[in-house]
N, C-alpha and C positions, 0 to 999 in steps of 0.2 A: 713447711716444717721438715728438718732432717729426722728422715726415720728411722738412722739409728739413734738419732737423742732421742727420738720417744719410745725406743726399746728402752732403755736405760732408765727410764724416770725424769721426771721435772729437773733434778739436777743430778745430771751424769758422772760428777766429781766426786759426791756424798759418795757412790759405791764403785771408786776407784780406789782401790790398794788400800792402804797402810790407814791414809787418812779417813775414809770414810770407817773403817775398823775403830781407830780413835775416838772418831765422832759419838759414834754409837755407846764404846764404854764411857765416855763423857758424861752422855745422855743419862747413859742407865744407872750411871754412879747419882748424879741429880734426884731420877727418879727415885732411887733406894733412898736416900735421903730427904724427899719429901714425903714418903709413904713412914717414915721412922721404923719399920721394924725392916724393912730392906724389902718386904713382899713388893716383888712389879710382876703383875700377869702380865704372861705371853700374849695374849691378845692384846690387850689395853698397849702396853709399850710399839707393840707393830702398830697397830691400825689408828690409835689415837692420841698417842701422847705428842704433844704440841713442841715446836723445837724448831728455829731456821738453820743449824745444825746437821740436821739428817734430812736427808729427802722426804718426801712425802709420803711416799707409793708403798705399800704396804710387800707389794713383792722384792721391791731394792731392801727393804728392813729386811724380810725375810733369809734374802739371800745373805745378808754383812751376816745376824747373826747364826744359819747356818755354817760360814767361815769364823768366824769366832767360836763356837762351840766346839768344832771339830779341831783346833784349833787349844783347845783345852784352855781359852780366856776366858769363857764365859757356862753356866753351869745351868740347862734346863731341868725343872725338879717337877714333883707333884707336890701342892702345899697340901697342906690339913684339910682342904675344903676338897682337895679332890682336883681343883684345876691347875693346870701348867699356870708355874710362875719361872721368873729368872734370874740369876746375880751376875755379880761378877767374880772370877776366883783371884 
């Protein structure tokens, strides 16, 4: 196995540039609209939410939406319950 593909994740393309960025708000536009009130917890969307879209690896999520946030695409908030959730702007 190339061990720079397995620094990167299962698929190394998901958290390349522009595209794997897309993917993700893709995603989380999906996710916002099957939860209906738009709430996606930050955990849940990293570590579980299912999609052959985004890579798997919960650090490649972390990293796109780290660049998305900063980025000012995407909005980490505190909901009403107290836990990190996220949208998109």
């Amino acid at each position: 196995m190339d061990p720079i593909a397995s620094l990167a994740g299962a698929n190394p393309a998901a958290d390349a540039g522009s595209s794997g960025e897309e993917a993700f708000l893709q995603e989380l536009g999906r996710a916002e609209a099957k939860f209906g009130g738009g709430y996606v917890g930050v955990n849940y969307f990293i570590t579980k939410w299912q999609c052959e879209a985004l890579d798997q690896s919960p650090e490649v999520r972390r990293r796109i939406l780290n660049k998305l946030e900063q980025a000012g695409r995407v909005e980490v908030y505190l909901a009403e319950d107290g836990s990190k959730a996220l949208r998109r702007k």
